[in-house]
C-alpha angles and dihedrals in degrees: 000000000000089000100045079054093049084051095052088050090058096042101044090061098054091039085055095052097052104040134039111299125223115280115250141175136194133228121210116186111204127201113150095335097160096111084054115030097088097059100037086052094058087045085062093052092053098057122124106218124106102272085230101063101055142042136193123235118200121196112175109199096224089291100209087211101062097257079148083065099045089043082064104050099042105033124020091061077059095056106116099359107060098355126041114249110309123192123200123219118180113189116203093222131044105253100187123239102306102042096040084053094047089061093069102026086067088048096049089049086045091054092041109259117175095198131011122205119208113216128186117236079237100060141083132210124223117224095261097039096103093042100042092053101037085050082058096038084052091048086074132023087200088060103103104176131009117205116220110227108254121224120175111263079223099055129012100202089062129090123227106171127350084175142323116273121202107214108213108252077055109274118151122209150163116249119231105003118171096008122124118259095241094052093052119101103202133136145211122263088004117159111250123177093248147341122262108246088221083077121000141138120219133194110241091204090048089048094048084061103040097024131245120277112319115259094208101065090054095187136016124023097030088111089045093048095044089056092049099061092044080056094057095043088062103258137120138245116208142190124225115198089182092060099072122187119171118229125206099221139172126153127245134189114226134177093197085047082059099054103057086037090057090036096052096035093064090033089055097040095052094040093056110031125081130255095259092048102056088042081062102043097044099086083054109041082044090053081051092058092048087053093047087044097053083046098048084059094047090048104045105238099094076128092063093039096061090045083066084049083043090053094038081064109047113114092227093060080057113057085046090053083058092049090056105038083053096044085045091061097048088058102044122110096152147069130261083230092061089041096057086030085097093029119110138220100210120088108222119169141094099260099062100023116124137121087275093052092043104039097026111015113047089034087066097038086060095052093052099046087048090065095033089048096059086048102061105080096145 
C-alpha cells in the first residue's frame, strides 16, 4: 500500500500538469488586514496554479480600518491580469469565522469549485501550496480536507500548525506549534483529526454531504467540528508538508476567546460522540470542570466561567445541540473506536499550559486515556 501510494503521489502531479485542473477558490476572509495584505497580495501572485482554474473570493467582515478600501485600490485592478478573478463581499456585520466563511463558500458552489481553500487573512500562501495540496487531495477520493503545513510568517524554521489534535475531555489544539522544523516528526498525507481553518483545502462534493463549518458556534471549534463530521462520514483528513502556507501568529490570552472555546468544546463533544461514550467520559469531564473551576477563581474570571455554564443551558443551545446530534447519526458510518483512535490525552496549548498541567496534569490524563481507550470498542 505504501508504494502504490508513493506511485499516486508521483502520477497525480504530472496528470495535473497536463489536463484541467480542479477548480478551487479560494476564500479570504478579511477583518483588518492592512498590516498583510501586501504581502499576501504579492504571494497570490506567485502562485503557481493556471490562473484559470482558480478565484479568489474575498469577504471582508466589516473591517472597522478601511481594509475594504484598501481591497479596492490594491487588488481588484489586479483581478485577471496579475491575479485570477477576485470578487469582493462586504457584510455589514461581523459574522464571526463560520458565517463570514459560509458567504463565500455558497458563492464558490454557486460558480463550480471542486475544492475551496480557506485562508486567514493572516496567512500567506508559497508558490506550490495549491498545487501541492489539490495533487494530495486528487491521490484519494476518500481524502476530504488537506491541512497546509503551517510555518510562522516571522520565522520559517518554526512550526505553527502540522494539523489540528483533539485532546479527549474536547479540547482542540495545533500540533506542534512553536517547535523547530528539525525537531517535528510529521508526515505527508498523515491522517490528522481535522484541518486548521487558518489553510486548508476542502472537497466541494464531501461538504455538500456533511455541510460546511457550523454558524452557531461563531468562533472556536467550527474546524474541529467540521473535521469531525468528515470523520464520521467516512472520509479523511490529511496533512500535506509539501503545501506550505505561512501563518502570522502570536498568542493572546482572551477571556472572551475563552468563552466560545468552553462553550463549543462541551457543545461538540456532546453533540458527536455515542451514548456509551459520553456515559464514560462524564466523571472525568465533571472532575475537568471542577479544575477549570478552581482556576477560574484563581484566576479571576469565575464570572466568565459560569457564563459558559449560563450559554450550555439556553434553550436555544439546545435545540441546536439536537439538531446536531440528529444531523451527527445520519452521517456516521463509522465507530466511536476509529474516531478517538487519532485523539490525545495530553493537553498541549497556550491557554492552559503551566507546571500543574505538565508535571500533574497531562501525566494522569495519560494514564487515564490509556485505560478508557482500550474500553470503547463500539
Amino acid at each position: 500500500m505504501l508504494v502504490v501510494q508513493k506511485l499516486k503521489n508521483l502520477v497525480v502531479p504530472f496528470l495535473l500538469y497536463f489536463s484541467m485542473p480542479p477548480k478551487i477558490s479560494i476564500i479570504y476572509l478579511s477583518y483588518n488586514v492592512r498590516n498583510f495584505l501586501d504581502e499576501v497580495l504579492v504571494a497570490w501572485e506567485k502562485v503557481e496554479y493556471p490562473r484559470e482554474s482558480w478565484e479568489i473570493i474575498i469577504v471582508d467582515n466589516a473591517s472597522p480600518d478601511g481594509s475594504v478600501d484598501l481591497i479596492r485600490e490594491k487588488v481588484l485592478p489586479k483581478s485577471g491580469i496579475t491575479l485570477p478573478k477576485v470578487t469582493l463581499i462586504t457584510n455589514e456585520v461581523n459574522s464571526g469565522f463560520a458565517d463570514g466563511n459560509r458567504v463565500g463558500y455558497e458563492l464558490a458552489v454557486e460558480r463550480g469549485a471542486d475544492y475551496v481553500f480557506l485562508e486567514n487573512n493572516d496567512a500567506k500562501l508559497t508558490p506550490r501550496a495549491l498545487a501541492e495540496a489539490v495533487a494530495l487531495a486528487e491521490s484519494d477520493p476518500q481524502i476530504a480536507s488537506v491541512q497546509s503545513l503551517m510555518l510562522l510568517w516571522q520565522n520559517h524554521e518554526i512550526v505553527n500548525s502540522s494539523g489540528g489534535v483533539i485532546q479527549f475531555l474536547g479540547f482542540g489544539f495545533v500540533r506542534d506549534n512553536g517547535k523547530k522544523i528539525t525537531d517535528c516528526h510529521y508526515q505527508d498525507g498523515e491522517e490528522i483529526n481535522y484541518g486548521s481553518g487558518a489553510a486548508v483545502l476542502y472537497r466541494v462534493a464531501a461538504l455538500q454531504k456533511v455541510g460546511f463549518l457550523d454558524s452557531f458556534l461563531f468562533l472556536y471549534h467550527e474546524d474541529l467540528d467540521l473535521g469531525w463530521r468528515l470523520r464520521l462520514a467516512g472520509y479523511k483528513n490529511v496533512l500535506s508538508t509539501k503545501s506550505i502556507v505561512y501563518h502570522y501568529y502570536e498568542f493572546k490570552r482572551s477571556i472572551s476567546k475563552f468563552f466560545w472555546m468552553e462553550r463549543n468544546r462541551i457543545l461538540v463533544h456532546v453533540a458527536h460522540l455515542k451514548i456509551p461514550t459520553l456515559i464514560l467520559l462524564t466523571p472525568f469531564l465533571l472532575v475537568m470542570e471542577l479544575a477549570l473551576l478552581l482556576l477560574s477563581i484563581k484566576g479571576g474570571w469565575l464570572k466568565d466561567k459560569l457564563k459558559v455554564y449560563s450559554a450550555l443551558l439556553s434553550p436555544h443551545l439546545w435545540k441546536h445541540l439536537w439538531k446536531k446530534r440528529r444531523a451527527s447519526q445520519k452521517l456516521r458510518t463509522v465507530s466511536d473506536r476509529e474516531i478517538v483512535r487519532l485523539w490525545s490525552a495530553k493537553i498541549e496549548h497556550q491557554e492552559t499550559s503551566s507546571w500543574l498541567v505538565e508535571r500533574i496534569g497531562n501525566p494522569s490524563l495519560c494514564l487515564v486515556w490509556l485505560v478508557l481507550k482500550k474500553i470503547i470498542i463500539w
